[in-house]
MILUM-839074 format. One record per atom (N, C-alpha, C): residue in one letter; y, z, x. Coordinates in steps of 0.001 Angstrom, whole numbers, plus 500000, padded with zeros to 6 digits. Layout:
# MILUM-839074
AYZX/...
# end
This chain:
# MILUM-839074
X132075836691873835/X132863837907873861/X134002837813874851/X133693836899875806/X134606837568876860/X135936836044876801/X135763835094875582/X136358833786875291/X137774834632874228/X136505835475873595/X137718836607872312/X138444837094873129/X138474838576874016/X139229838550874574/X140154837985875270/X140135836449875765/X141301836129876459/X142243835369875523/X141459835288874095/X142407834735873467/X143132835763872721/X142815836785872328/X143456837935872247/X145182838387873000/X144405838345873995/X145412838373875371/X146331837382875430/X146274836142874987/X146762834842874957/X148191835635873566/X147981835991873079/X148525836033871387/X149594837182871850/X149162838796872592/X149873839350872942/X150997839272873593/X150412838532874407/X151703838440875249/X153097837719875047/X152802836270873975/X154406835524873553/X154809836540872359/X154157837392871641/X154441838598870819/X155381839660871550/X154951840160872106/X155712841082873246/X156941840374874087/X156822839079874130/X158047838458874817/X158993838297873761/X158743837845872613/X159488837682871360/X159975838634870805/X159559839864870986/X160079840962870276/X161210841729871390/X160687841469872480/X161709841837874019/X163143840645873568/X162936839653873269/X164251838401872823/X164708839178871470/X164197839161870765/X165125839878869841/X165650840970869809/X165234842118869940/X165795843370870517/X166843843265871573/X166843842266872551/X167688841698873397/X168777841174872607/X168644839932871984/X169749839820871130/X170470840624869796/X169646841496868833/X170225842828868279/X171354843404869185/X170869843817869866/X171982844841871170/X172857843818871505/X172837842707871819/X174091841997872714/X174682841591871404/X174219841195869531/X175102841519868468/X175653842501868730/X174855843613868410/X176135844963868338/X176433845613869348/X176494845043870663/X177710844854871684/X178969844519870697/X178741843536870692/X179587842021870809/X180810842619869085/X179463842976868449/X180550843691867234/X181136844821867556/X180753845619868587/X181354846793868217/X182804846619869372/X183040845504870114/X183392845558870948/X184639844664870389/X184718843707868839/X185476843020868431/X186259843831867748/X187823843372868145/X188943843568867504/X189324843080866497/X188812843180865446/X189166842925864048/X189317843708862493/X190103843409861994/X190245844148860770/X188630844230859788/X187559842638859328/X186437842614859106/X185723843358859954/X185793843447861224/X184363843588862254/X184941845112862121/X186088845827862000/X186406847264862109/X186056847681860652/X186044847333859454/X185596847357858283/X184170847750858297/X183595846734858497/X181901846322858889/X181378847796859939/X182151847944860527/X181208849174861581/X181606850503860557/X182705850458859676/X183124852152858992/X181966851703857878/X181477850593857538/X180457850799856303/X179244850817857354/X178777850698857956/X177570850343858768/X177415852258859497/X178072852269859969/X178396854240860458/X178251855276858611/X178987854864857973/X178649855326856665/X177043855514855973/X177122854251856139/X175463853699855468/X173974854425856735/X174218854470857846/X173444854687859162/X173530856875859377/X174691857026859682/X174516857925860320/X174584858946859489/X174933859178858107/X174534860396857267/X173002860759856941/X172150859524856724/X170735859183856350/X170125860016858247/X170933859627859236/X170442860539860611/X170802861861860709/X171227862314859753/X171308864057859939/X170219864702860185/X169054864163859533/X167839865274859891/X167461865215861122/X168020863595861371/X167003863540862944/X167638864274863971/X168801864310863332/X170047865272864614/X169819866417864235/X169444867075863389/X169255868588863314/X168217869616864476/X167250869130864741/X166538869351866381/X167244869506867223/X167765868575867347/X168577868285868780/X169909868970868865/X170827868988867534/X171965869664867314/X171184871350867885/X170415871695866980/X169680873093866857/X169267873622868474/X168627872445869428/X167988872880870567/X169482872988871313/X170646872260871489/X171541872434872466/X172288873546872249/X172300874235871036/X172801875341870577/X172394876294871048/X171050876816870796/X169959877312871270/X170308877221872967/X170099876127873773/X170507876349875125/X171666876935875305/X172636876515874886/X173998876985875153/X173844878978874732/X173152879065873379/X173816880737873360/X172821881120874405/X171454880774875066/X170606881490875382/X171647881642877036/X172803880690877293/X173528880316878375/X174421882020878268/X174819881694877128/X175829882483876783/X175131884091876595/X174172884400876552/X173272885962876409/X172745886089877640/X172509884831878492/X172471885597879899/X173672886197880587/X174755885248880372/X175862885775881002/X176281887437880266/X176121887374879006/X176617888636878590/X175556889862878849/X173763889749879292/X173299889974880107/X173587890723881544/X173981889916882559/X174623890208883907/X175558890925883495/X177054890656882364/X177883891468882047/X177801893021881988/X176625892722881191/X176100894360880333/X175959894988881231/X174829894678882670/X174653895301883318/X175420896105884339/X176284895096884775/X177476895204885550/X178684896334885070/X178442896217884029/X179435897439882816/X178372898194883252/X177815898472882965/X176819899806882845/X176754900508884082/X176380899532885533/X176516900246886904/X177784900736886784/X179149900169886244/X180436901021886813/X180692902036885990/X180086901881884839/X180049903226884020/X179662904573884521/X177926904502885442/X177549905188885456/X178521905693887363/X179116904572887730/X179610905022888942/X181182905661888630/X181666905527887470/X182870906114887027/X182243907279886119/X181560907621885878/X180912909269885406/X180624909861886569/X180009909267887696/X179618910335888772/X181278910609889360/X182314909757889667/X183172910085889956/X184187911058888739/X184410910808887522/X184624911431886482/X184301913113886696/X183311913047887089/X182618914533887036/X183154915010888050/X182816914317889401/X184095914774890268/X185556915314890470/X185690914556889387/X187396914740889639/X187824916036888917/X186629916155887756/X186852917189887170/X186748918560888197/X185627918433889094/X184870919797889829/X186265920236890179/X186935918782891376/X188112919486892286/X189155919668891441/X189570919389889913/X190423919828889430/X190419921636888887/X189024921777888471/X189016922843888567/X189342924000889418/X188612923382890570/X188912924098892156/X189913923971891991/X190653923303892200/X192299923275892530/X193202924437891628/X192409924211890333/X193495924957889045/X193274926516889634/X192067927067889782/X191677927609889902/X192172928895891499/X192342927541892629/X193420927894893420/X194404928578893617/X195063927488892774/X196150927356892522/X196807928808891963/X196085929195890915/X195671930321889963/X196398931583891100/X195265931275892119/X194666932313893148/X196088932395893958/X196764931549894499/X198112931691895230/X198791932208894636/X199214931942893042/X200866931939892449/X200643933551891752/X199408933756891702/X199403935135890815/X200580936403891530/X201598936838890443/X202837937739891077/X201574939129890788/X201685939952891983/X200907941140891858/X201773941997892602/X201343943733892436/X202002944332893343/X202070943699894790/X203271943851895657/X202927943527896729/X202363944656897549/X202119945519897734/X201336946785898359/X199718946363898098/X199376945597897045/X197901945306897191/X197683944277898052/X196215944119898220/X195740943339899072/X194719942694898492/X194153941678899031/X192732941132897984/X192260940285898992/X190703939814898434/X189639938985899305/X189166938315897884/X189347937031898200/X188605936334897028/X187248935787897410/X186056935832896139/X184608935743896593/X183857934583895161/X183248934194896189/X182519932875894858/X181648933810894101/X181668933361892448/X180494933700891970/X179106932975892276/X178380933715892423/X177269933312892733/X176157933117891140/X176045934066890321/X174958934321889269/X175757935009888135/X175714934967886944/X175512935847885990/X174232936465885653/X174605937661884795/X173577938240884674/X172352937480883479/X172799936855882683/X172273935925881678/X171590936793880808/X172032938115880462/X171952939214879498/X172402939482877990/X172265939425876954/X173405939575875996/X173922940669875813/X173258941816876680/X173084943271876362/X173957943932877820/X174079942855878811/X174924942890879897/X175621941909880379/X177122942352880642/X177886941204880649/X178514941290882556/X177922940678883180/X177979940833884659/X177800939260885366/X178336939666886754/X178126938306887596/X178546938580889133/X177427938296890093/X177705938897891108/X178519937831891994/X178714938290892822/X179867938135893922/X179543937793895615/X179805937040896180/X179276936935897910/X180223937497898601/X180982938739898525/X181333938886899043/X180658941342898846/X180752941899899997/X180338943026900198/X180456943732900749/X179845944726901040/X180155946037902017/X180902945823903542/X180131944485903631/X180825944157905342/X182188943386904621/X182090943202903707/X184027942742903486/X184747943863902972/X184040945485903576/X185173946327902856/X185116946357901400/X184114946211900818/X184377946033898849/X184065947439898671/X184714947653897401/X184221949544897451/X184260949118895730/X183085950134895643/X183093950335893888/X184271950656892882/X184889950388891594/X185265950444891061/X186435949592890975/X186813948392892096/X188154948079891858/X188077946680891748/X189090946342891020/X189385945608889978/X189419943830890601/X189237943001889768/X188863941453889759/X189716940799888745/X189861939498889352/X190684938734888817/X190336937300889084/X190484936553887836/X190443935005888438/X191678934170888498/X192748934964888574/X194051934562889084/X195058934504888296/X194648934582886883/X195731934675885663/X195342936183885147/X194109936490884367/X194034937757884033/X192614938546884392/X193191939816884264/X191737940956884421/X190598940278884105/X189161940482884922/X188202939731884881/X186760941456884666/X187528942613885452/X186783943455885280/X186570944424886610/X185535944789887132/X185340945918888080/X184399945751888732/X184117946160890021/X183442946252890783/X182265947727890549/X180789947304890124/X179852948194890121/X178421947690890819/X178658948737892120/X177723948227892782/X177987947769893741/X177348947559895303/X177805946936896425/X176542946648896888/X176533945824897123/X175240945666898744/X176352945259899892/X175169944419901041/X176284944667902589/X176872942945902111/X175933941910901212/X176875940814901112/X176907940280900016/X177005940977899156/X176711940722897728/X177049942305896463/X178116941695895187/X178702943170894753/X178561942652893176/X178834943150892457/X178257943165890759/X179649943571890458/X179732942626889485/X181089942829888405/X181265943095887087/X181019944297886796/X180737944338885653/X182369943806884303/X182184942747883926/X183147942016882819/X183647943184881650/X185337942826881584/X185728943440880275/X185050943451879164/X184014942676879068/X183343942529877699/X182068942954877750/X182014943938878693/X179950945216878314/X180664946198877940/X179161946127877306/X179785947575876355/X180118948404876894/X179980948477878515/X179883950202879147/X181651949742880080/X182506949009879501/X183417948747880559/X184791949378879314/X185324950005879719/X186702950622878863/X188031950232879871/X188969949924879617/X190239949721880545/X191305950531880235/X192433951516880166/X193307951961879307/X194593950903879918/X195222950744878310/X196389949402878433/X197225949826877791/X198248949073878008/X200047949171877974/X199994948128876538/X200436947998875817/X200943946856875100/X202607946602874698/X202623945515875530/X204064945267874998/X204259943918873711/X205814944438873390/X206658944939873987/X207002946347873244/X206267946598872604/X206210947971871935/X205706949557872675/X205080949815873990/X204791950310875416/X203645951167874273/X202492951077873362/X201922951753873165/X200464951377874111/X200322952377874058/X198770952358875030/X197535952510874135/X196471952311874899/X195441951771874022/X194084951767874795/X193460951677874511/X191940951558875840/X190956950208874895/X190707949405875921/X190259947899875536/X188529948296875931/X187873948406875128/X186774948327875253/X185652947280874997/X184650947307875727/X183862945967875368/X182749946105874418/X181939945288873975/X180844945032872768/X180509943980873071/X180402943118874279/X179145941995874526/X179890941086873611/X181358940698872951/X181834939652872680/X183180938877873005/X182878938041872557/X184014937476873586/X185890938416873819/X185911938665872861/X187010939581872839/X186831941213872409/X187648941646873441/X186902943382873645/X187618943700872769/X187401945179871997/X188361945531870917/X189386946658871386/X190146947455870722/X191011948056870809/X191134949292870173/X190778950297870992/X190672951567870570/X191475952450870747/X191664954220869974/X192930954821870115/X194298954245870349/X194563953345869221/X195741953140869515/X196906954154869272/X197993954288869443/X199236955638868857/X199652954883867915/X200416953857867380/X200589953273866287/X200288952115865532/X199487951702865076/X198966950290865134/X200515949682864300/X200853949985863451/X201763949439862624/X202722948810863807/X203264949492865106/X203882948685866130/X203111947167866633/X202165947140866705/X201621945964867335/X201202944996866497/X201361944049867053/X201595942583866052/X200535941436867172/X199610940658866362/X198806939367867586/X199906939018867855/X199588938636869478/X200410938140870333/X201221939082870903/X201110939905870876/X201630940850871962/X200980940730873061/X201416941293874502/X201001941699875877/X200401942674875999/X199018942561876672/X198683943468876942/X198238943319878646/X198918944579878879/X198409944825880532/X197963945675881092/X197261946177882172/X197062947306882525/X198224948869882593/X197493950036882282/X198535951329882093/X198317951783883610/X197735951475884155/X197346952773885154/X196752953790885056/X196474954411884142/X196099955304883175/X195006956177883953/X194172957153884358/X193359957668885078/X192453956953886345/X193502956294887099/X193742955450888277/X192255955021888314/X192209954302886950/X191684953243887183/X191714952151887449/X192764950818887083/X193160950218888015/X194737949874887771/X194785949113888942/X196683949308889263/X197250948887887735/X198600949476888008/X199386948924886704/X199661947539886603/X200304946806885783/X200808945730885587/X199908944357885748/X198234944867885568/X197740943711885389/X197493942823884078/X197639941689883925/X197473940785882637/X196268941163882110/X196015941537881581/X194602941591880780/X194360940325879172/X195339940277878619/X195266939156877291/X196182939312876602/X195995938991874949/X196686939026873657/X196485939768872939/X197098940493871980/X196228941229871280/X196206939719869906/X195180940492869488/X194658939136868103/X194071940401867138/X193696939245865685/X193155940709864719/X192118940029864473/X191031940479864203/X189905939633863303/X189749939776862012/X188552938904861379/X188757939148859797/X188963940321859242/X188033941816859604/X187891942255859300/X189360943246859319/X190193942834860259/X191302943292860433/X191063944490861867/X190591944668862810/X190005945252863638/X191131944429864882/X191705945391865794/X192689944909866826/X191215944856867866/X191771943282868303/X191032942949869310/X191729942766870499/X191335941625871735/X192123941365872853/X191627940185872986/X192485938988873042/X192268937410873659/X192465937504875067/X191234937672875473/X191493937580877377/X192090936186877934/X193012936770879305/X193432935449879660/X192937935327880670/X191685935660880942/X190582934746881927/X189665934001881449/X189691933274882329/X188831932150881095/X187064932427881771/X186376932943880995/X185154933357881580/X183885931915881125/X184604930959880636/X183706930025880504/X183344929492881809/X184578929403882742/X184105928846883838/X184698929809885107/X184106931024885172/X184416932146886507/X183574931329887799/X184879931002888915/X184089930411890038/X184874931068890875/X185902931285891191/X186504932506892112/X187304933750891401/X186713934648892351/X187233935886891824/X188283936782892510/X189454937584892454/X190264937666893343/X190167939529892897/X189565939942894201/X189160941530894655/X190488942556894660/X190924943671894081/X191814943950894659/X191487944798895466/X192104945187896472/X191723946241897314/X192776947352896706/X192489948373895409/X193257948936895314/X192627950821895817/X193582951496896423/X193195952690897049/X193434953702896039/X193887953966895041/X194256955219894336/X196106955081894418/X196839955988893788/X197900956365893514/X198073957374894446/X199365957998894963/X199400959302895248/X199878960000894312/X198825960810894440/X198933962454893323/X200162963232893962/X201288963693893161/X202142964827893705/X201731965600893027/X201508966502894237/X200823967811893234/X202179969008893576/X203033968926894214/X203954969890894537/X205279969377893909/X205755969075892861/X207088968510892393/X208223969182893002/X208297970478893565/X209553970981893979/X209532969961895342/X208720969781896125/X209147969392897281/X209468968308897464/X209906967712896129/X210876965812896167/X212671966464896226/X212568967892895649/X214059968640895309/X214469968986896508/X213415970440896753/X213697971394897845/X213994970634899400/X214980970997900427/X214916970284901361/X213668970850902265/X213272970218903183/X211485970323903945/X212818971536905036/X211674972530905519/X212128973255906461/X212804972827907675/X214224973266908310/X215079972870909154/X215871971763909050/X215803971385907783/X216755970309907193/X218391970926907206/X219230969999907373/X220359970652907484/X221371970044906349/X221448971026905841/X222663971073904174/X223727970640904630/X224432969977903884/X226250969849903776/X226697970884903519/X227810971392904744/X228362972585904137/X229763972563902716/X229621973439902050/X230670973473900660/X231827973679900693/X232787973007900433/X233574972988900360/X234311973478899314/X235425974373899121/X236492975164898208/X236326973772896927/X236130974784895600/X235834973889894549/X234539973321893994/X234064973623894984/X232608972817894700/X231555973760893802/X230802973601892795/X230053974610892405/X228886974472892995/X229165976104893349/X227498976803893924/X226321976351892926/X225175975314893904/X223956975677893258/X223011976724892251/X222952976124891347/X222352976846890026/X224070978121889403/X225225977425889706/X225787978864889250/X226856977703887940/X227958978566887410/X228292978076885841/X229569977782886427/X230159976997885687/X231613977000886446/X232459978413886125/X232392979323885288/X233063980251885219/X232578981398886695/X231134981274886795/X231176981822888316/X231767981516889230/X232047980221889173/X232316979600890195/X234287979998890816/X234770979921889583/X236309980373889550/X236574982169889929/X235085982856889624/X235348984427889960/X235343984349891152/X233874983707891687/X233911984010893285/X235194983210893847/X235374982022893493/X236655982037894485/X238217982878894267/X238187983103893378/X239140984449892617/X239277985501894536/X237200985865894133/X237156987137894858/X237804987109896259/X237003985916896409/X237095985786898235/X238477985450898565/X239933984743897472/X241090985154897579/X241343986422898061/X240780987261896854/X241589988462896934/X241076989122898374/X240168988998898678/X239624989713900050/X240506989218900891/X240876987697900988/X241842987607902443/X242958987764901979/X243172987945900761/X244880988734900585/X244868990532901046/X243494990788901087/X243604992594901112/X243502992032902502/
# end
């Protein structure tokens, strides 16, 4: 047994050396050809590449397939990190987005609050909303500002372009506004440019309607409507909206406050009108006032001009007698 084996061993090994010599010389041939400059030997390798490497497509299909495979799995990480990287600045350009919006509002809103032309005899305190009433049956939203700011019931609000509504209700830091649009809020209005008046009442929708008018046939949508003054309720000449019609043909009012987004409100401090209750005494002069004296020609108070030519007639003739 152990004579078999070494002759075994004997046989392997000039086998294995012989096949190492030829494989050795194969390769240093096709060195040697591929490395010759010739028209035959350049012939010989386009049929030999012909004949060889189409019959190796399958074996390259793995390997073609796996580097592909590496490369996109290269290429889906990177777009991976991408995605993500998009996505953090997305969500950091929405938080700023939202921002820019808040202070644009604030600002518009401001802005609103400075340029508004109002009587100049009024005065105002502007106050954040704090709450709506979240009612459908009441249309309200209170106010931080109150009794210790001087707020007194009934007078009038604004968010800097138009009428917003009235003051009902006070505490010492906190006041209720009841909106042009509850049912229990009436305004009496001017409409131009036609000067008929009108009283804007509310119904819990977005646009209050328009009641007692004197001629409707004068008013056309898109007219002005502003405050009358009307039983000093509030001052004259405030913006209140448009007039508009609805389907039904019913005169409404397009408010020009925008109540989607009420965040400041501008108070007026308005006191009442003065009542003249004595009309002679804008005529009559006030006691110890001193008259211009009259001069020849002039007609006497309350008299006709033909009086006027007797008496001076008379008082001739007296300094002629």
């Amino acid at each position: 047994m152990a004579k078999d084996r070494s002759q075994r061993e004997d046989y392997a090994t000039p086998l294995r050396r012989l096949l190492v010599a030829v494989l050795c010389l194969l390769l240093a041939a096709l060195f040697l050809v591929w490395r010759i400059d010739s028209p035959r030997v350049e012939r010989f390798r386009a049929q030999l590449i012909d004949a060889v490497v189409p019959n190796m497509d399958w074996a390259m299909v793995p390997v073609t397939g796996t580097v592909n495979l590496f490369r996109d799995f290269q290429s889906y990480q990177r777009l991976a990190e991408q995605n993500r990287e998009l996505r953090s600045e997305l969500r950091q350009m929405r938080a700023w987005k939202e921002a820019a919006l808040q202070l644009e509002q604030e600002n518009a809103r401001l802005l609103d609050l400075n340029n508004v032309r109002l009587d100049p005899q009024l005065t105002y305190i502007t106050g954040v909303v704090m709450a709506d009433s979240g009612s459908p049956f009441r249309q309200s939203v209170i106010l931080n500002v109150g009794a210790r700011d001087g707020i007194q019931d009934g007078w009038a609000t604004m968010d800097g372009i138009g009428l917003v509504g009235r003051i009902s209700g006070t505490g010492r830091n906190t006041a209720r506004v009841v909106l042009l649009t509850d049912a229990a809020s009436a305004v009496p209005v001017t409409i131009q440019p036609s000067g008929q008046t009108a009283l804007v009442t509310g119904d819990n929708s977005a646009a209050p309607l328009m009641a007692f008018l004197e001629n409707a046939d004068l008013v056309r949508p898109g007219d002005r409507v502003i405050t009358s003054g009307d039983g000093d309720v509030f001052p004259a000449g405030l913006l209140v909206g448009q007039v508009t019609q609805d389907r039904s043909g019913r005169m409404r009012v397009r408010l020009s406050a925008d109540y989607e987004r009420l965040e400041y409100l501008r108070v007026l401090r308005h006191h009442g009108t003065q009542v003249i209750r004595d009309p002679g005494g804008l005529i009559v002069p006030a006691p110890g006032a001193t008259t211009p004296r009259a001069r020849p020609g002039d007609l006497a108070p309350n008299a006709a001009p033909g009086e006027a030519s007797d008496s001076q007639d008379s008082s001739d003739g007296a300094g002629n007698g």
